[in-house]
C-alpha positions in Angstrom: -1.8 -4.5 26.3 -3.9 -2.1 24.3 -5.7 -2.4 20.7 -4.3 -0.6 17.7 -7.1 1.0 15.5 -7.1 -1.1 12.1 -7.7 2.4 10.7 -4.3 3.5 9.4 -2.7 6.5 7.3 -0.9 6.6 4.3 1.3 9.0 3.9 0.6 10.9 0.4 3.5 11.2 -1.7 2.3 14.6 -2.7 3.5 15.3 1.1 6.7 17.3 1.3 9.7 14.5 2.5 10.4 17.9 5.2 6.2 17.5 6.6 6.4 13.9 6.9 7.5 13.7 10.3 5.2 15.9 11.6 2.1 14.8 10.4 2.6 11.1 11.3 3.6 12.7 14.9 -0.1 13.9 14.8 -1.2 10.5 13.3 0.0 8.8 16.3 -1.2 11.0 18.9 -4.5 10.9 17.2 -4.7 7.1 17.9 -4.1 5.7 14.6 -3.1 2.0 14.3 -0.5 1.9 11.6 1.4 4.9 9.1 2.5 3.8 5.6 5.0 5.8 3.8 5.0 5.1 0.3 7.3 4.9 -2.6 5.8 6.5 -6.0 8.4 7.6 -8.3 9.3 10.9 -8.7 8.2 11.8 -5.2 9.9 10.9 -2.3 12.3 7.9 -1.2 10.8 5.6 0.5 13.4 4.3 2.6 14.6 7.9 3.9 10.6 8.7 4.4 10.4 6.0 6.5 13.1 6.6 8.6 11.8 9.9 8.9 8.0 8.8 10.2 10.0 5.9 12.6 12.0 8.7 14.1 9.4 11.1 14.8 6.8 8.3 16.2 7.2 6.1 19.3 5.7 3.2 19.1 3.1 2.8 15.7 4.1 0.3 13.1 5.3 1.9 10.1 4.7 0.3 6.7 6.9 0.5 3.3 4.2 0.9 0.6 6.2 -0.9 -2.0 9.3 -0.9 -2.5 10.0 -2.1 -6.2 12.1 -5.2 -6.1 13.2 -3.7 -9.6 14.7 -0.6 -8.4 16.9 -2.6 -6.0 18.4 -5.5 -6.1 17.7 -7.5 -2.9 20.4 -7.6 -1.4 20.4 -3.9 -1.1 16.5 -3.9 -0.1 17.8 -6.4 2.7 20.5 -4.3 4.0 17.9 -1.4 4.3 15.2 -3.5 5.9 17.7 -4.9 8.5 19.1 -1.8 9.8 15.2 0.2 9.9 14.0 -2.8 12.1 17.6 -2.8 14.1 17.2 0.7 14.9 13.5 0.7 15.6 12.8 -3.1 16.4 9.4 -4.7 15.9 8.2 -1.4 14.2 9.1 -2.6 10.6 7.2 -3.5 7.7 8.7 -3.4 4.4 6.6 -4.3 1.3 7.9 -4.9 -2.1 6.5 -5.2 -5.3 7.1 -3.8 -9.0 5.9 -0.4 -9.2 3.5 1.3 -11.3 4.2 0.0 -14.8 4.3 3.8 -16.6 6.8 4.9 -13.9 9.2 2.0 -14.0 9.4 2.1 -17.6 10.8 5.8 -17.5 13.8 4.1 -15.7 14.1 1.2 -19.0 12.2 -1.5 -16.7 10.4 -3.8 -18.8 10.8 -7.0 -16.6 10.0 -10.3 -19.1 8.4 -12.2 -16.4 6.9 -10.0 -13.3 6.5 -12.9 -11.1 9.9 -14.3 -11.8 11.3 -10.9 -10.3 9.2 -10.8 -7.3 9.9 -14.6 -6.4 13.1 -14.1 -6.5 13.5 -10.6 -4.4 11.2 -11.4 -1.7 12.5 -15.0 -1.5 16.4 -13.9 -1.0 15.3 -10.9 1.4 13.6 -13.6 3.5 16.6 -15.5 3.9 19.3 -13.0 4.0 17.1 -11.2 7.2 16.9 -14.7 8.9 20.6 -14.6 8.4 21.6 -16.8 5.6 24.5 -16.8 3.3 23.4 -16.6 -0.8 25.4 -17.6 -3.4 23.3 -18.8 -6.5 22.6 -17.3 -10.3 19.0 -16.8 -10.5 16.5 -16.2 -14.0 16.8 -11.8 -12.3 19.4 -11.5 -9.3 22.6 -13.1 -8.8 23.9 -13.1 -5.1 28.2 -14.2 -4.7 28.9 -14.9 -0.8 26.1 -12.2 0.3 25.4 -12.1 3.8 24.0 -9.1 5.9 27.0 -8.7 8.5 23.8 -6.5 10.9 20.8 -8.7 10.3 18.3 -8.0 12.4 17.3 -9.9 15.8 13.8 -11.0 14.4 12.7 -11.2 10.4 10.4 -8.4 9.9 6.5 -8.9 8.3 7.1 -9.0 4.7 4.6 -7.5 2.8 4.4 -7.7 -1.2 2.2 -4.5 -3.1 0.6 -6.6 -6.0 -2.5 -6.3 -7.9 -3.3 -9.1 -10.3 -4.0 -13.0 -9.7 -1.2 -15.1 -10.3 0.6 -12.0 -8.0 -1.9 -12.9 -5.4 -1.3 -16.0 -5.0 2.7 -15.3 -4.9 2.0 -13.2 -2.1 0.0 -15.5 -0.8 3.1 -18.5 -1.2 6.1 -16.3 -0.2 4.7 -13.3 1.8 3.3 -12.4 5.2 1.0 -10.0 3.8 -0.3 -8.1 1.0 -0.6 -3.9 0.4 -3.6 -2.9 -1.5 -3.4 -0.6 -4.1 -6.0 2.8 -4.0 -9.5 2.2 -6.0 -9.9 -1.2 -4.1 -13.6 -2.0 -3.8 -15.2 -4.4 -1.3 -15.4 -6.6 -4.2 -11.9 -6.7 -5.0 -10.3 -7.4 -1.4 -13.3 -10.1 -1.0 -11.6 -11.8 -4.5 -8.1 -10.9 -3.3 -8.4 -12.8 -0.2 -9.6 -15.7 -2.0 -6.4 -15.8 -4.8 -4.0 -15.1 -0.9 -6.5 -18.1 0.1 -4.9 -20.3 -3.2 -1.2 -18.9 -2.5 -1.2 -20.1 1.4 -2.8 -23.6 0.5 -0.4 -24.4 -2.7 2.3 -23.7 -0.2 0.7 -25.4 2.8 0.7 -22.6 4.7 -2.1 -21.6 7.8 -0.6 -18.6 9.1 -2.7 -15.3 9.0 -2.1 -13.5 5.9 -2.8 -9.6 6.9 -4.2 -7.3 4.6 -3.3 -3.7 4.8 -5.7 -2.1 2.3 -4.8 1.6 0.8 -7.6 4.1 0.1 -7.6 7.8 -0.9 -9.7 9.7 1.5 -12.0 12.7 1.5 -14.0 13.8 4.4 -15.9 16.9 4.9 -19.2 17.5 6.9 -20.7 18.8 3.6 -20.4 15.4 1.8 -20.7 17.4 -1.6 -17.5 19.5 -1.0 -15.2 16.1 0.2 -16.3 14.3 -3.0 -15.5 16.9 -5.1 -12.7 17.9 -3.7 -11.1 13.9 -4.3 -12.5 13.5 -8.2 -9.4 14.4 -10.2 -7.2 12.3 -8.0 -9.4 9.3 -8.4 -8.9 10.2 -12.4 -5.1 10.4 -11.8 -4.9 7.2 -10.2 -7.9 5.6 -12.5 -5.7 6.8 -15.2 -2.2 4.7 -14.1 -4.2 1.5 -13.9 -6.7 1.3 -16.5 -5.7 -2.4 -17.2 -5.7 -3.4 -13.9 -7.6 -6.5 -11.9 -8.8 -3.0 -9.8 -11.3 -2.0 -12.5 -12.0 -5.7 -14.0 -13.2 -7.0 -11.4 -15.3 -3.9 -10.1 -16.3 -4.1 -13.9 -15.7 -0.8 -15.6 -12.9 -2.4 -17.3 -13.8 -1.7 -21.1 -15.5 1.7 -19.7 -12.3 3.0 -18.5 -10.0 1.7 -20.9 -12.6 3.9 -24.0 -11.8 6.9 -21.4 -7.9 6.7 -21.7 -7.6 6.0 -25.3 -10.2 8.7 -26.4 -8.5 11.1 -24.2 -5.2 10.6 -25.0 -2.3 12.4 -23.0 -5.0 13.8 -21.1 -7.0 10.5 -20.4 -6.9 11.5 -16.5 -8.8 15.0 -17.7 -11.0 12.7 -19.9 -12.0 10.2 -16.8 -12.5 13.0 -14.6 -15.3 15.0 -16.9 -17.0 11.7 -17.6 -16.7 9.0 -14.6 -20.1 8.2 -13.0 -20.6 9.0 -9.7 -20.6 5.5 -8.5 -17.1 5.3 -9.2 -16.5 7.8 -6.4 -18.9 5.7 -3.9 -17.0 2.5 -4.6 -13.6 3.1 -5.1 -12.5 5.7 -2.8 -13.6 6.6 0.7 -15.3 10.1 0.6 -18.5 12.0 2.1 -19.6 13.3 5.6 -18.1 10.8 8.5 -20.5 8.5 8.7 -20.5 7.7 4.5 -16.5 7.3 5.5 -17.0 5.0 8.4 -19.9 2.9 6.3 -17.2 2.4 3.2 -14.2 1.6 6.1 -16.0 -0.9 7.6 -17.3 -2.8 4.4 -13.4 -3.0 3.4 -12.9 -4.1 6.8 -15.9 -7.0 6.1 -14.4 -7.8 2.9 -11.5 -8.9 4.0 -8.7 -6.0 5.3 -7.4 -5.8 8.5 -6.7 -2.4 8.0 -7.7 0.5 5.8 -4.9 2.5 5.5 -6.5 6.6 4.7 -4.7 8.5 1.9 -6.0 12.0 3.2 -7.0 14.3 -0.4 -6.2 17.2 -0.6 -2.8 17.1 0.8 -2.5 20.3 1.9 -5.6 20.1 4.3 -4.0 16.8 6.3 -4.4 18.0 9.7 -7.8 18.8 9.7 -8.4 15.8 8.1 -6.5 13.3 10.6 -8.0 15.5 13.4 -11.9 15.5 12.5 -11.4 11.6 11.6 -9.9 10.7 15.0 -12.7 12.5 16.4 -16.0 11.7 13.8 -14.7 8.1 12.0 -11.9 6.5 14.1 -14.0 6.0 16.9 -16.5 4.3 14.8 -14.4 2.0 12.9 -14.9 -2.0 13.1 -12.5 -4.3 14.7 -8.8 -3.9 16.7 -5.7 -5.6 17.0 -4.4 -6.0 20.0 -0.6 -5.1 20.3 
């Protein structure tokens, strides 16, 4: 048996697809505990990406950081899942959710009811993995004699990428754990974990809900530089989810929201000129290696049982996975063993 580091990498979606397999090779090597493709639209698929990191990595758990439920219907979603975790069993775990709201409505996504949507996909995957036929007319998805003719040996994790609270507590119902966006702050996985809480008691459930927490990543021995260097992507994201339980809850709400309306088309220009520097203390992971292992841990204390490193800039990855394993890795809290 050995323990898996519950410090993980995401793989950035500003990666070229033709680099991913190569860097979460290094990842691996390097002694990280889990690599989490993602899916944001226009970048690259996540399905294909994934298959990608599985192939080029021997034994690491790969997350799907989310797959929108909107995107694909679940049947479809299932017949993907099931043939990643038959070709590379136990290594699996796919999590679903909506998508950033801007980007799905370039594709005429404008669901009526969110949670009706996500019920409904991540219920039916369950069951069609664990082998089930479906025929039934729901309020989203309508399945006629659907049955997976490969399903796979074991149901994989499910995992469901959601933000707000009545999401939450979905995940916390129907899921087996929960991706967290970027720009979580101790705060917010510390109130997460208590709407997951409310999900797994409605439902009567005691299982261990895992929390694999997302957070971009700058790290530099000149603390200066590796703050710097991560501001206008912390304006980019800031500037996707400016109505988000993400900034309510770590209270910049009305703050942020002044930012993007006064600025426009370029709000993320606007946020990163005026954001105060607390912003990049709390919401991001950046500085010299020990400010990085001190913010890793307290995410890790709030509730995540991993923190899953979104390394900024792309382009400087390797030196970035490589002076981690050796400076913060090391010094991270906690282990699963596996």
């Amino acid at each position: 048996m050995q323990t898996r580091s519950p410090l993980g990498l995401t793989m950035s979606s500003l990666l070229p697809p033709e680099r991913l397999a190569e860097v979460a090779s290094l990842a691996e090597r390097h002694g990280f505990g889990e690599i989490w493709p993602v899916e944001d639209y226009f970048f690259y698929g996540g399905v294909a990406g994934t298959m990608s990191v599985l192939g080029a990595t021997t034994g690491i758990p790969v997350g799907i950081g989310v797959l929108s439920a909107l995107a694909r219907h679940p049947a479809v979603l299932a017949m993907e899942v099931a043939t990643m975790e038959r070709i590379h069993p136990g290594r699996v775990w796919p999590g679903i959710g909506l998508g950033v709201p801007s980007w799905i409505e370039q594709m005429g996504y404008r669901p009526t009811s969110p949670v009706s949507v996500l019920r409904e996909s991540v219920t039916a995957v369950r069951r069609l993995l664990d082998g089930e036929e479906l025929t039934e007319v729901g309020s989203v998805f309508t399945f006629d004699r659907v049955k997976l003719v490969h399903p796979p040996e074991r149901r994989p994790p499910i995992y469901m990428g959601v933000i707000g609270p009545k999401m939450l507590e979905l995940s916390g119902s129907i899921a087996d754990g929960t991706v967290v966006s970027v720009l979580a702050s101790a705060a917010y996985v510390r109130w997460l974990r208590e709407h997951v809480a409310a999900g797994q008691a409605a439902a009567g459930r005691t299982d261990h809900h895992r929390v694999a927490t997302y957070a971009l990543y700058s790290v530099d021995h000149d603390s200066a530089r590796a703050k710097a260097a991560i501001r206008n992507v912390t304006a980019f994201y800031l500037g996707a989810v400016p109505r988000s339980s993400l900034v309510e809850v770590y209270g910049i709400g009305p703050e942020l929201w002044d930012m993007v309306t006064r600025g426009g088309v370029d709000a993320a220009a606007t946020i990163d000129r005026e954001m105060p520097a607390a912003w990049l203390e709390d919401l991001v992971v950046a500085g010299d290696p020990d400010e990085c292992v001190a913010k890793i841990n307290a995410l890790i204390e709030a509730g995540s049982d991993s923190v899953c490193l979104y390394p900024v800039p792309t382009e400087d990855v390797e030196r970035i996975i490589e002076l981690t394993a050796r400076e913060v890795l090391p010094h991270v809290k906690g282990g699963v063993t596996a």
